[in-house]
Every structure is written in C-alpha cells, then in structure tokens.
C-alpha positions as CSV (number, residue, x, y, z in Angstrom):
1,X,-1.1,-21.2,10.0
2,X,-3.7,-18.4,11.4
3,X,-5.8,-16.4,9.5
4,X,-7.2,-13.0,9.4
5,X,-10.3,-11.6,8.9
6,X,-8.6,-8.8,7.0
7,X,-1.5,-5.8,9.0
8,X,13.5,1.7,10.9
9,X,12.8,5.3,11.4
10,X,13.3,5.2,7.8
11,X,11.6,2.0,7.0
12,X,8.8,2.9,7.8
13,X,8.8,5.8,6.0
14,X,9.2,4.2,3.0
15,X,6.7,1.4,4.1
16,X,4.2,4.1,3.9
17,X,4.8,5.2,0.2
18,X,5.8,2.3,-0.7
19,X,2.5,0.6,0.6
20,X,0.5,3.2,-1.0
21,X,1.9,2.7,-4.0
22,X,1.8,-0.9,-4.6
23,X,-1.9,-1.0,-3.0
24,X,-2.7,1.7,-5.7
25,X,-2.3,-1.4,-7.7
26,X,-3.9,-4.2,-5.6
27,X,-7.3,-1.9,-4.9
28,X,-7.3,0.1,-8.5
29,X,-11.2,0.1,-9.8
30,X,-12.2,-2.5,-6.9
31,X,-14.3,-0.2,-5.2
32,X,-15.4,2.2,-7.8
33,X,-18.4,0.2,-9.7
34,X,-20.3,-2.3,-9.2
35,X,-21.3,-3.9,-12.1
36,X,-17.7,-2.6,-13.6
37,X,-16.1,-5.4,-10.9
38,X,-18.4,-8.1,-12.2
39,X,-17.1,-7.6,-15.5
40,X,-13.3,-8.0,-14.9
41,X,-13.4,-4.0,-14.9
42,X,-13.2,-4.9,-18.5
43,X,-16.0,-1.9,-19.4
44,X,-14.2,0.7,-21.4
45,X,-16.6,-0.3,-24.5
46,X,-19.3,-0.3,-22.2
47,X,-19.3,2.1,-20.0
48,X,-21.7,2.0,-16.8
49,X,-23.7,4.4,-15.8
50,X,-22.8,7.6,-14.1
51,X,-19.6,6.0,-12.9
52,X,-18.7,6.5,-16.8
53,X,-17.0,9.9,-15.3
54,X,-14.1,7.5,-14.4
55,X,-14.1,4.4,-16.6
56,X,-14.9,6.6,-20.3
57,X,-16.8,9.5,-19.7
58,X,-17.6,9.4,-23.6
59,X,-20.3,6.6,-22.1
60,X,-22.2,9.1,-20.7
61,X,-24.2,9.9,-24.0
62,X,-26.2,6.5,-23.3
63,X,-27.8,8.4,-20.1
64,X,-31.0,10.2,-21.4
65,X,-32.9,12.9,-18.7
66,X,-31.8,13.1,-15.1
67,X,-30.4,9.7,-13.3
68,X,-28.9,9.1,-9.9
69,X,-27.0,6.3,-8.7
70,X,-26.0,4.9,-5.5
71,X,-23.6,2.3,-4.5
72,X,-23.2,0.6,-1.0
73,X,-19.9,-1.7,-1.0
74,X,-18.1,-3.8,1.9
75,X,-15.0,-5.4,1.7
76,X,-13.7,-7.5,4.0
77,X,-9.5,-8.5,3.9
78,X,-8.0,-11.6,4.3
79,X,-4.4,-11.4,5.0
80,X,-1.8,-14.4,5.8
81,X,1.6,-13.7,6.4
82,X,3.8,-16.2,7.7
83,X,7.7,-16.3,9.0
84,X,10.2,-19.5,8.7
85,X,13.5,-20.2,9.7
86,X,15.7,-21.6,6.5
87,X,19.2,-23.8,6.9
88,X,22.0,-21.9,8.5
89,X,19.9,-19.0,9.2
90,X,22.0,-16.3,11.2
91,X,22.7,-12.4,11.5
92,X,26.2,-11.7,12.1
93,X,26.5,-15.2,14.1
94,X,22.9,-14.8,16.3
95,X,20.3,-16.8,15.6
96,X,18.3,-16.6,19.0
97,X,15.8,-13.5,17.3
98,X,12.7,-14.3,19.4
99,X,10.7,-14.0,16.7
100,X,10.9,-17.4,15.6
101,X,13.1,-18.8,18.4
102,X,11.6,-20.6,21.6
103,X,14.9,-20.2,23.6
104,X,14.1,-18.1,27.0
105,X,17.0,-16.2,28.8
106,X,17.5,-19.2,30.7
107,X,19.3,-20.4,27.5
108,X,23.0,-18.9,27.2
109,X,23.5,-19.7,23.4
110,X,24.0,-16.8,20.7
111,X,22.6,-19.8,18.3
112,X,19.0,-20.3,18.9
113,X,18.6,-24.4,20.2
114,X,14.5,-24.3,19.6
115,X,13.1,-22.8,16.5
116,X,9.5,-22.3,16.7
117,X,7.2,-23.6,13.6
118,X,5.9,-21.3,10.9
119,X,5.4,-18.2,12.7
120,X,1.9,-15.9,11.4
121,X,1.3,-12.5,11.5
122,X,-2.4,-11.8,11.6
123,X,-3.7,-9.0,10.2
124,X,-7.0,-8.1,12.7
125,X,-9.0,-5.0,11.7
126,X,-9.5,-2.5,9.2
127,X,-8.3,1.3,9.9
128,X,-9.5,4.1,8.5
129,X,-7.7,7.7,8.6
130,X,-10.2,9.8,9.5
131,X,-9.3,13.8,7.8
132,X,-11.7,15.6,10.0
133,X,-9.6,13.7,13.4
134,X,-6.1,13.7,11.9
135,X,-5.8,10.1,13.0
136,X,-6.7,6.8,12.3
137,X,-9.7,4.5,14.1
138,X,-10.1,1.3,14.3
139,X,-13.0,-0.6,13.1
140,X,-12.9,-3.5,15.7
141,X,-12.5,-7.0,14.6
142,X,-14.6,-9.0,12.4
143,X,-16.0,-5.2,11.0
144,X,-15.3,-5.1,7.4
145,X,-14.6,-2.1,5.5
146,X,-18.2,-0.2,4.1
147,X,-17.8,2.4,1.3
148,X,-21.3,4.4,0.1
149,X,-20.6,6.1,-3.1
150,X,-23.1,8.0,-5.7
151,X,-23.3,10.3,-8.6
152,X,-26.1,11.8,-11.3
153,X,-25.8,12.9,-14.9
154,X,-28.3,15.1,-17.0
155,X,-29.2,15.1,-20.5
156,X,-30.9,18.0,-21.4
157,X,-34.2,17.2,-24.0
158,X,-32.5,17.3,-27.6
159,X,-29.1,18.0,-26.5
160,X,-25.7,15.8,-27.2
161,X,-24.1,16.6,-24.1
162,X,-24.4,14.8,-21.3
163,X,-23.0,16.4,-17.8
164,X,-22.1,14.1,-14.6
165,X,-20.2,14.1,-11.5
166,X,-19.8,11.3,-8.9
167,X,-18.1,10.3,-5.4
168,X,-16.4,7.3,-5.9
169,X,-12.9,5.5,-4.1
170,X,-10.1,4.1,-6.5
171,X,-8.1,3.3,-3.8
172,X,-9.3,2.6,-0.1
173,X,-7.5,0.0,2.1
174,X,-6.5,-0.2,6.0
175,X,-6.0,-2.6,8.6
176,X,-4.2,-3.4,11.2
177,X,-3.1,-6.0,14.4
178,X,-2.9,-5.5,18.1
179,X,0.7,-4.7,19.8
180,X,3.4,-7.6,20.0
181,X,1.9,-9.3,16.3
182,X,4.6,-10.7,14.2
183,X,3.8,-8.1,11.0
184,X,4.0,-5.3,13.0
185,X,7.6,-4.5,12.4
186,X,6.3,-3.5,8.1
187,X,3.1,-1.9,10.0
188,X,0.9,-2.3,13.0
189,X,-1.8,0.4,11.3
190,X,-2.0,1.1,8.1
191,X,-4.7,3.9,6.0
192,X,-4.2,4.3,2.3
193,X,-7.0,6.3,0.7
194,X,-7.9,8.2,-2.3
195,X,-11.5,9.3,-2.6
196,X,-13.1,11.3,-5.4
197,X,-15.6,13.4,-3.9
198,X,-16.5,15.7,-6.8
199,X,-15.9,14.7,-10.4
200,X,-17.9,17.3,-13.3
201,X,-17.2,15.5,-16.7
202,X,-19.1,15.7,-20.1
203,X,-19.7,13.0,-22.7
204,X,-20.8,14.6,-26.3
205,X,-22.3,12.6,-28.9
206,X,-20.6,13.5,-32.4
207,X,-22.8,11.7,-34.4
208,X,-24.9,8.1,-34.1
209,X,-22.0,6.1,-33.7
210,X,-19.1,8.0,-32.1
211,X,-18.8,9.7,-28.6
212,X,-16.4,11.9,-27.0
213,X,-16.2,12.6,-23.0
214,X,-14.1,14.5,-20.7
215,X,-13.7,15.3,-16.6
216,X,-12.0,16.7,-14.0
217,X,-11.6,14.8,-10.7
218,X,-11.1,16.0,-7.3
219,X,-9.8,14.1,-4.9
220,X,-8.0,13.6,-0.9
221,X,-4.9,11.5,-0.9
222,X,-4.3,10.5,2.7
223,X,-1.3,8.0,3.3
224,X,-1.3,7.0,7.5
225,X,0.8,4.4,9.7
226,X,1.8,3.0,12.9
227,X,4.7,0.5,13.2
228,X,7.5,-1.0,15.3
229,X,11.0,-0.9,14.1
230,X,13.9,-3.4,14.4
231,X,16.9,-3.6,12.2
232,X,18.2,-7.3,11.9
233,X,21.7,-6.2,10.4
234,X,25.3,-7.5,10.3
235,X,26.5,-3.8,11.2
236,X,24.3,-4.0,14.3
237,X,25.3,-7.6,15.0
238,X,28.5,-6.3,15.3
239,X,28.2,-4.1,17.6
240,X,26.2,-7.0,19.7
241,X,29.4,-9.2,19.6
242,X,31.4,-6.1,21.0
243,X,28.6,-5.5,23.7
244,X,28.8,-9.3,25.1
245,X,32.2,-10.4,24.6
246,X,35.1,-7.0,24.4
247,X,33.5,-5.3,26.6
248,X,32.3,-8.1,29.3
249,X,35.6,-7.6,31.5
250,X,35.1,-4.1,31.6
251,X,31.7,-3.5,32.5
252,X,31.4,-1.6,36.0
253,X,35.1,-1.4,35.7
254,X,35.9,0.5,33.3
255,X,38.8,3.9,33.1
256,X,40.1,6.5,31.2
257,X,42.7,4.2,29.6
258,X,39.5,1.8,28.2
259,X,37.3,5.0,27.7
260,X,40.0,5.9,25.1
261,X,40.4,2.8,23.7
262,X,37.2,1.8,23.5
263,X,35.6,4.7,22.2
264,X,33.3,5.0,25.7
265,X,30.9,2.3,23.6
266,X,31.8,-0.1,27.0
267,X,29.7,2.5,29.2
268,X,26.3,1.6,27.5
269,X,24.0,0.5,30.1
270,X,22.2,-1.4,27.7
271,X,23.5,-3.2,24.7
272,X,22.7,-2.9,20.7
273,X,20.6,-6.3,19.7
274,X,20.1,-6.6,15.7
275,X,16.6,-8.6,16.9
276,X,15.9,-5.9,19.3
277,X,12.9,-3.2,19.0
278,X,14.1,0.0,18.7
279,X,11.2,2.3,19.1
280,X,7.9,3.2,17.3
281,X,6.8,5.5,14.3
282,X,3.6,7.3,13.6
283,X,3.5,8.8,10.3
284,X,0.6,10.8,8.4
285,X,0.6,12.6,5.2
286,X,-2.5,14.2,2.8
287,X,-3.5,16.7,0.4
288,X,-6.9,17.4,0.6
289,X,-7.0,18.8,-3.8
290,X,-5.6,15.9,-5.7
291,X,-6.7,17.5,-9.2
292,X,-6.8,14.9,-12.3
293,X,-8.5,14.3,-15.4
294,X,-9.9,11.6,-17.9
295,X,-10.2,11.4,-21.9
296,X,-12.6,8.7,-23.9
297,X,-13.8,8.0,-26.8
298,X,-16.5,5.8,-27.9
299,X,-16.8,3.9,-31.1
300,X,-20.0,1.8,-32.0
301,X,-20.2,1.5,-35.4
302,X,-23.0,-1.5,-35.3
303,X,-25.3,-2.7,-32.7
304,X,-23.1,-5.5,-31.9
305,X,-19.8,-3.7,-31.9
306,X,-18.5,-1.3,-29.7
307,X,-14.6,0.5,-29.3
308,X,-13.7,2.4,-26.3
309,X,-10.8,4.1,-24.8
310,X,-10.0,6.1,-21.9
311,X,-6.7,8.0,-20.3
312,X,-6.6,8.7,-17.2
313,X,-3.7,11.8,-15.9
314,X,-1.6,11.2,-13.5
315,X,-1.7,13.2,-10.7
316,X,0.9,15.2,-8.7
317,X,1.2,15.6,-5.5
318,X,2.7,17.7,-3.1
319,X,1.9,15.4,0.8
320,X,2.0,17.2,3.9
321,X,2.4,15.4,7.2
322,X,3.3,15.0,11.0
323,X,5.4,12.3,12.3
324,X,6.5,10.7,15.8
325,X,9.1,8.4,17.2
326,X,9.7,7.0,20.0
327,X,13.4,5.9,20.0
328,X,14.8,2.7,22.4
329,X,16.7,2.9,25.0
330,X,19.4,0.9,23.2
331,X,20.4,3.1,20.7
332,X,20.3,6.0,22.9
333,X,22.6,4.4,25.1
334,X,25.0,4.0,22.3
335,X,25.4,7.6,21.7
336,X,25.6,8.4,25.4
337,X,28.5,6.0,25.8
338,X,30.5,7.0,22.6
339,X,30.1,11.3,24.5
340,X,31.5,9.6,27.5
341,X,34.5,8.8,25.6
342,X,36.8,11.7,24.5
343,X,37.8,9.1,21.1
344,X,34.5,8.6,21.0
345,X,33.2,12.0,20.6
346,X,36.4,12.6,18.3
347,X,34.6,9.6,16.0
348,X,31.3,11.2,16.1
349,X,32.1,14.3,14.9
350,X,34.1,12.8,11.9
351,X,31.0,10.7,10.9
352,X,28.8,13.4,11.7
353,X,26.8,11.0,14.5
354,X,24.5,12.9,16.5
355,X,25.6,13.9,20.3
356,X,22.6,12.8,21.7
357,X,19.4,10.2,20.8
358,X,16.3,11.6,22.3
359,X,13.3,9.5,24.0
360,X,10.9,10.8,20.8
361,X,11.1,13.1,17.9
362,X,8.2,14.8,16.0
363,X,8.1,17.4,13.6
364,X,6.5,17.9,9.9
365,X,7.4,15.1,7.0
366,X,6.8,16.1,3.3
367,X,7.3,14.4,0.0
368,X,6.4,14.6,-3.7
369,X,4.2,12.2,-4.9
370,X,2.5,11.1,-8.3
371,X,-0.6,9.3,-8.8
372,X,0.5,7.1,-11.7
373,X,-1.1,8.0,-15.6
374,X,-3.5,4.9,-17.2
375,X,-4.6,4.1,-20.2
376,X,-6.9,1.3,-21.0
377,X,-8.7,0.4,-24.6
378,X,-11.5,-2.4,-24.6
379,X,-14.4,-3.8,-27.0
380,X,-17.4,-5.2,-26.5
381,X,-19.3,-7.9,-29.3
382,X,-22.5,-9.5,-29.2
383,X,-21.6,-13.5,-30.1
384,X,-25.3,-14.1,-29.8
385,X,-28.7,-11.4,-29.3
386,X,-28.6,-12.5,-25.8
387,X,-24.8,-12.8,-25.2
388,X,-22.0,-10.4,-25.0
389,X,-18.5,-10.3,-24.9
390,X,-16.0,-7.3,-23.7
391,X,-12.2,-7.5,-23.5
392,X,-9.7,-5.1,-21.8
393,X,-6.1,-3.9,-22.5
394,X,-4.5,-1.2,-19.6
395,X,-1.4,-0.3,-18.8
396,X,-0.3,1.5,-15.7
397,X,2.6,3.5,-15.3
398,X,3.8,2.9,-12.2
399,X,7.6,3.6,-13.6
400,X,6.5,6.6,-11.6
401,X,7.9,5.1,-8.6
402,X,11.3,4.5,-9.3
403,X,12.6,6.6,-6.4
404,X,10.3,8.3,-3.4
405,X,11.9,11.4,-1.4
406,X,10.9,12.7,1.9
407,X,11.9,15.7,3.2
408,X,11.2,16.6,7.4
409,X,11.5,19.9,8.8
410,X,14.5,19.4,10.7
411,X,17.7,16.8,11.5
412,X,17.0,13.5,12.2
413,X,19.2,11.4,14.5
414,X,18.5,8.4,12.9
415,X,19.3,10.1,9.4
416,X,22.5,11.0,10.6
417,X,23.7,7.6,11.6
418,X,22.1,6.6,8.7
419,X,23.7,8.8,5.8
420,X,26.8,7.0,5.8
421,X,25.1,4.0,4.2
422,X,23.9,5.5,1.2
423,X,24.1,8.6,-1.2
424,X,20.1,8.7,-0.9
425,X,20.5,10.1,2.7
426,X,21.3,13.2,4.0
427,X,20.7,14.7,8.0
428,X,16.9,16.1,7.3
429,X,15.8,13.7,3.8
430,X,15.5,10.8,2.3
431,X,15.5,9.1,-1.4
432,X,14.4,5.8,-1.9
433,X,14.9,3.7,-4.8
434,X,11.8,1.3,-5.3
435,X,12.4,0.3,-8.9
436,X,8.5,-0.4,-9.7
437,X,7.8,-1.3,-13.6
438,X,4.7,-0.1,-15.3
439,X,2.2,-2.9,-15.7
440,X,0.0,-4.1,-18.2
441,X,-3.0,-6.4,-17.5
442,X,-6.2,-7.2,-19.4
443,X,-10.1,-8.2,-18.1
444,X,-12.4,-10.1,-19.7
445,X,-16.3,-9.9,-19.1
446,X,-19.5,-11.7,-20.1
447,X,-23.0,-10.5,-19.6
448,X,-26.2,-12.6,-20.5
449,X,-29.6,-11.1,-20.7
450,X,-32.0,-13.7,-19.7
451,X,-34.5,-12.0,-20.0
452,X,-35.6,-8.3,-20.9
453,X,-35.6,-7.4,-17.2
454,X,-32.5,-10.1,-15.9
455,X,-29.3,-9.8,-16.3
456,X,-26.5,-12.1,-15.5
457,X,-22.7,-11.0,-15.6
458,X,-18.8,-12.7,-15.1
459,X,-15.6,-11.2,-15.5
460,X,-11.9,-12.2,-14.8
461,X,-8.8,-9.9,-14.6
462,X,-5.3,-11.5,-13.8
463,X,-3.3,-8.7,-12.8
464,X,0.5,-8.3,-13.1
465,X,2.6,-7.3,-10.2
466,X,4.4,-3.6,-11.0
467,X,6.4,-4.7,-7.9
468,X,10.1,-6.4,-8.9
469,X,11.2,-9.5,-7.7
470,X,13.8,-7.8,-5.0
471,X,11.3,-5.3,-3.7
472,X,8.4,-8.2,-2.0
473,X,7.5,-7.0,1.2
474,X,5.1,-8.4,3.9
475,X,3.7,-4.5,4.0
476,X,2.4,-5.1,0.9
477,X,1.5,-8.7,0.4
478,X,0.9,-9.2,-3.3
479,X,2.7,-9.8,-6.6
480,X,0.4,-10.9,-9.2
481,X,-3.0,-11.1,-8.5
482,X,-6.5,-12.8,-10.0
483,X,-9.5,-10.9,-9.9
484,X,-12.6,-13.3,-10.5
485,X,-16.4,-11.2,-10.5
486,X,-19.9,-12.4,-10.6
487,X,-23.4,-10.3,-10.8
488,X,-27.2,-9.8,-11.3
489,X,-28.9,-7.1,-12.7
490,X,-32.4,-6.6,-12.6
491,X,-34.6,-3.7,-14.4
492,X,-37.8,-3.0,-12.3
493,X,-39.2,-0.8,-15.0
494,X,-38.3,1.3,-17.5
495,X,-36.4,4.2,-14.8
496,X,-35.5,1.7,-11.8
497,X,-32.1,-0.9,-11.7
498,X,-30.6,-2.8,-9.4
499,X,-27.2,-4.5,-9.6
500,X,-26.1,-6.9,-6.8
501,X,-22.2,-8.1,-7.4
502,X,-19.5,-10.0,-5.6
503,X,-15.5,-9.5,-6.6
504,X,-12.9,-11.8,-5.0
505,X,-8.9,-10.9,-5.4
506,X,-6.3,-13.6,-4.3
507,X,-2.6,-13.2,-4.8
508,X,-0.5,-15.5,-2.7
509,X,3.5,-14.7,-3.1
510,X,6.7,-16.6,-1.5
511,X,9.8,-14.6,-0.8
512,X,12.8,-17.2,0.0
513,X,15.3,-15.6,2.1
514,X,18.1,-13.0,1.4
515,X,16.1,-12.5,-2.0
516,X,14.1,-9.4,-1.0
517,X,16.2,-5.4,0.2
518,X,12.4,-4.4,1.2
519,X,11.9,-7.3,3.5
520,X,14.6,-10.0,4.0
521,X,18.0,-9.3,2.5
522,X,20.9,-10.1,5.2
523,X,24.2,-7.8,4.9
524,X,26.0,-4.7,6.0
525,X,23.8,-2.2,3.8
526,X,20.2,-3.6,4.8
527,X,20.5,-1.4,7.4
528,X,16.8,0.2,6.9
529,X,14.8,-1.7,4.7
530,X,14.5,-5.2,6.3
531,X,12.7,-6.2,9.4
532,X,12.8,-9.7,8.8
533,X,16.6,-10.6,7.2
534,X,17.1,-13.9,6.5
535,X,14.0,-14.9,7.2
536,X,11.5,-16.9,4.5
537,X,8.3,-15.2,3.8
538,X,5.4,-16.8,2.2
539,X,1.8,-14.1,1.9
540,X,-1.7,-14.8,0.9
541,X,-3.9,-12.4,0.6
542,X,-8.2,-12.3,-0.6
543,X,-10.3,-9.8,-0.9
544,X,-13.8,-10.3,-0.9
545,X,-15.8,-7.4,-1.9
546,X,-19.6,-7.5,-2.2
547,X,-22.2,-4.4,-3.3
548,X,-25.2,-2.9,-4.2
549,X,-26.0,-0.8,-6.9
550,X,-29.7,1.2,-6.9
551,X,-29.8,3.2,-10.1
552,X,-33.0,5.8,-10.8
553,X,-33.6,7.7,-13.9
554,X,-36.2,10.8,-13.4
C-alpha cells in the first residue's frame, strides 16, 4: 500500500459540504494553540494566553499590562486510502471497472478475469483557496501546510477588564493528487478553511476567584473542489447491457421502425458505462463575515483548583459560489439519441429529461450553511506543587447537518435526470440528507514544572466520529480519531515565553462493501452518492502538526 505525504454532478457537490463538515470535526482546535494541542485541547480551566478569546475568554483576567503573541504552525497530512475487490463483486453484471481490474480491451468478458491487488489512492499536496485569486494553488509535493497566527490583550493598571483580539484558524485543511489517481472520483482538490482574522473579546474579573469573558469573532468560510465523477449504478448498468447486446444488430443499421421502438437510444455514438468517467466539477463557495461569539466563565476557588466553561455560537451562513462542469461525451450521446427518436422525445418530455446535454455548464451555486454550536467544561487540579492535572468534557452539535441544500441559479441537466430518484431534487436544487450526530469527546492534559523557568506538557483526546456508520466516505477519511500532544515551555524572564509543541491525529476506518450510500452502496438509488459501489474501502489518516509559540508581555 502507497502512502502520502498528506486527496456525480451532484456528488460532488455534496462532497464539498459534506467534507467541510466532517473536517470541521477532524481539524477543530488543531491549529488554534499551541500549548492548547499539547494539552489534549483539554484548557478550558486553564485558559492560554491571548488565544483565551477562543478557548474561555474569562482566562484573559490572568494577562496583566500589554502582551503579544505569535504562533508559527505546519502540518503535514498523511492520507492512505485503499480500494479492494470483495467475493462476487459486480454492478448490474460488469465487473471489468478498470479501477481495480487488469483486463485490457483485448479481453471480451463483461466479468473482469484479472483483479488487480489493493488498489491506493494517494493523496499528494496540500491546496489552499486563495480569496484574493478565487482559486485554489497548489503547494507542490512534500510542502506541508504553514499557518502564522497572533493576537494581544491589554490590562489597563488597576482595572478588571482585560480586552483581546487574535488571528487564529479552527479549521484549515487541503490537499490534493495529480489527474488519473484512484481518490479522485470523492476529490482531486480539496480547500476547507475558516480563519478568524479579528476576534475583540473581554475577560472581567468579578472578584479574586471568579471571572467572566466574552467575544465576538469574525471570520472567512471558504469551501473549494476539483473532482472527477463516475456513477457505478445498476440503472446505468442497464443501460450498458442495452448498449452492447439490444442494440448490437442495429448499430449503423438502424430505421424509423427501430427508432420508434427503441426510443432512438440505439443511435448513441457512444455507449453509457457505469465505470465510465463522466466529466469534471469545479466548485467554490465563501462568505467573507462569518460573525460568531463565545461565553466563559472561570472558577478558582483555591490555588490548586480551577472550573471553567465556554460556549461557543454557532454560526450561520449564507455561501456564495461559482461552479463548472464538463459533462462526457457519453451521457450527451444518450440524450441526442433519445431526440432522434420521435418515442424517445415523447419519454423525455414525460420524465422531464433535458433535450440536450451540453459539453460544460457554469453558473452561480448557493447554500445555507451553519457552523455547528460547542460547549465544553473542564478543570484543572494540582495532584502535587509541581504537577497538574486538567480534564475536558465538549460536545459538538453537529446534528446541524442533518440535511445540506444547494441552490444554482439555473436548470441543471444533470438535476433533471436526476429528480426522478429522489424527493430531495428538483431541476435548479438539491437537499441532501447526511444524518451527522452531535458528538461528545473529552481531553486530558498534564503539565510538570520542572523547574521555575521549564515547563513540560502531555495531553490525549480520543475523539468520536459525528459521522454515522452509512455515511464513511474516502472524501473524508476519518471516523473516530486519537489526538496524542507533547510540549515544552520555557520562561526566559519575567515578560518573554516560548512554547515548542508537537500534535499527532490518527484515525484509520474500514468501510466493507455495500455498507456505505456516501461511498460504496450498490443498487438502483445510489445513483449520485457512490463513486466506488461495491467496492471495500479501508482509510488511514495522521496528522502531524508541529509549532512555535513566542509570547511577549510589555
């Protein structure tokens, strides 16, 4: 199996949301802090620094005078993603999908005689959509993602309030794989990107043991793909078996008599193939004023004893985008021989089919979307003068993403066609029905001072997958997920920190064939959600993310 150093009209639509959504969860508070990662993220008791704005702004009452921060973090992504054939695999009768069959077209066999071995998908450089360009750039291989991020706070001289704002990332994540890779058929580049750049919050300190904070964060949601789409379904595989075997005799010698009978489908020039590629999508959606806020309290009522919690809002979204497809000549060809047909242009006016499938289709894509609500609670305790223990409760509410609808400016051809599958679909939008759960997980941290100046931290934070069982996708290659951290502080003197820290997320899932509608469920109404039916899919993903953290007080 390969590794990687970091990877239809309507699947990939919902790819893109549905990506952003579960990667909301995979990346949440990875690149934020620092010495919060080291920690299991397990901090709401202890709040760190500046970046309190986002983790409890109450924390912000232990700043005193004027202090910056600023954080330098690269991550680099790991991704497997691997393809097998199981026992008696088959759409419709085909097995020969080239994807993981070695049979060339010297081999006349609708059953595929040479499997090839697990088949990988590499995922090969990070991508980045860039707001400023409207499109996304690739980093080059080997070239891990960099983040920079910074903030101050002021305490005025005998006052209790304590002001702040910060430029942080809670969710950042791209890649992507040259053209003919495996994975490109659940996207060939990917962006996914929410970045705080302005964040004014308050922490008040009510009296020597309890704190209050509040703030506002503004923020760019960007959500950007490439990808190639196929449709491995038995509807399609149907119309294959019509293709090569009714309408074989009457190829080049067809008349008016077959036109009629046949519905004009004989007069394709080229043949629907449920293993075929049928074109490309680019898709790009943003709002650049993401407006949300956070609540926190802090409770210390001893030196060794400390009780925080935080909410975070959810926030709502209205995204704004472009998309473009370039449509295959197969299912153009389709359409052009059901208009040659009179029948056959009787039929497609019933079903409402469009009369024609054009090369490419662009036009403006919009959909509501909601950043999901969090609320975490956490304590800290000193078991010993020199050692100290926190421990994390959160819950997520990604029940938020039950369904996702787009809405595009005009009629889709693929929509058309596609609207007779489901009551989700109508000529110009979509609703899809994800089904996510809201999530809890918790984070536990450690942090021994070996000496006054020297610092030594560890954290672990097992994370639960808000993704259910039926809704694994190779797009999105995790389901639960372990998040181990290790760090150093040092104090130079009295005004002058530095943090150094390392994170590492693995989550590894297998999704067994026909058990997934988002990635390998075989049938008649799988018609747009599964690039890979019938197929086995194992994923294994690590992040590695490593930073510095030069704090200043003035």
């Amino acid at each position: 199996m390969k590794r990687s150093r970091l990877r239809p009209l309507v699947s990939a639509i919902l790819l893109t949301g549905f990506s952003s959504a579960a990667f909301a969860q995979l990346g949440t508070n990875l690149s934020v802090d620092l010495r919060s990662l080291a920690l299991g993220n397990a901090v709401t008791a202890d709040p760190p620094g500046v970046n309190a704005v986002h983790f409890n702004p109450a924390g912000l009452t232990k700043i005193q005078g004027l202090q910056t921060e600023q954080q330098i973090i690269v991550a680099d992504f790991d991704i497997q993603r691997e393809f097998t054939v199981p026992a008696g695999y088959n759409v419709f009768g085909y097995s020969d999908d080239p994807l993981v069959c070695n049979d060339g077209p010297e081999v006349n066999s609708d059953l595929c005689t040479d499997f090839k071995g697990p088949v990988s998908g590499d995922v090969e450089y990070v991508s980045l959509y860039v707001p400023i360009l409207k499109k996304m750039v690739d980093l080059g291989k080997g070239v891990p993602m960099v983040a920079p991020t910074m903030g101050i706070a002021y305490n005025p001289p005998g006052s209790k309030a304590t002001y702040a704002t910060a430029v942080y990332a809670p969710l950042m994540a791209g890649f992507g794989a040259e053209d003919g890779n495996p994975g490109n058929f659940m996207g060939q580049q990917v962006a996914l990107e929410r970045i705080t750049y302005l964040s004014p919050s308050v922490g008040y300190q009510v009296n020597d043991q309890l704190s209050i904070g509040g703030g506002i964060g503004m923020s760019y949601q960007a959500v950007a793909m490439k990808t190639d789409l196929r449709f491995p379904n038995e509807l399609i595989g149907m119309l294959r078996m019509i293709d090569e075997v009714v309408c074989t005799p009457f190829k080049d010698n067809s008349d008016i008599i077959t036109d009629i009978l046949l519905l004009g489908m004989c007069n394709a020039q080229e043949g629907m193939n449920p293993f075929g590629k049928f074109g490309q999508m680019q898709l790009a959606l943003e709002q650049s004023l993401s407006p949300s806020f956070n609540l926190g309290i802090l409770w210390e009522p001893t030196e060794d004893f400390g009780f925080g919690l935080v909410y975070q809002s959810a926030a709502k979204m209205r995204l704004k985008g472009k998309y473009h497809i370039d449509n295959a000549r197969a299912p153009q060809e389709l359409i052009n021989g059901l208009m040659s047909s009179p029948t056959g242009q009787i039929l497609a006016a019933i079903l409402g089919f469009p009369n024609y499938i054009p090369s490419s289709e662009s036009g403006l894509v919009s959909m509501d979307f909601e950043y999901p609500a969090h609320i975490q609670a956490g304590i800290k305790y000193k078991i010993m003068p020199d050692l100290q223990i926190n421990f994390d409760v959160g819950w997520s509410d990604f029940k938020a993403w039950d369904k996702f609808k787009f809405e595009f400016d005009r009629q889709i051809s693929a929509l058309k066609i596609a609207k007779l599958l489901s009551a989700d679909v109508t000529d110009s939008s979509l609703a899809l029905p994800l089904g996510f759960q809201s999530a809890w997980n918790f984070g536990i941290g450690m942090e021994y001072s070996v000496t006054d100046r020297l610092k030594l931290r560890a954290g672990y934070e097992p994370r639960g997958s808000a993704i259910p069982d039926n809704k694994r996708n190779t797009m999105v290659p995790i389901n639960n997920a372990q998040l181990f951290g290790l760090g150093v502080g040092y104090q130079f003197d009295a005004d002058t920190e530095l943090d150094l820290s390392i994170g590492h997320l693995r989550s590894k899932d297998n999704i067994p064939a026909n058990t997934s509608s988002l990635a390998n469920q075989t049938g008649v109404n799988n018609l747009l959600l599964n690039p890979y039916a019938g197929l086995n899919v194992k994923t294994d993903t690590k992040v590695t993310i490593l930073g510095l953290n030069y704090r200043t007080r003035w």
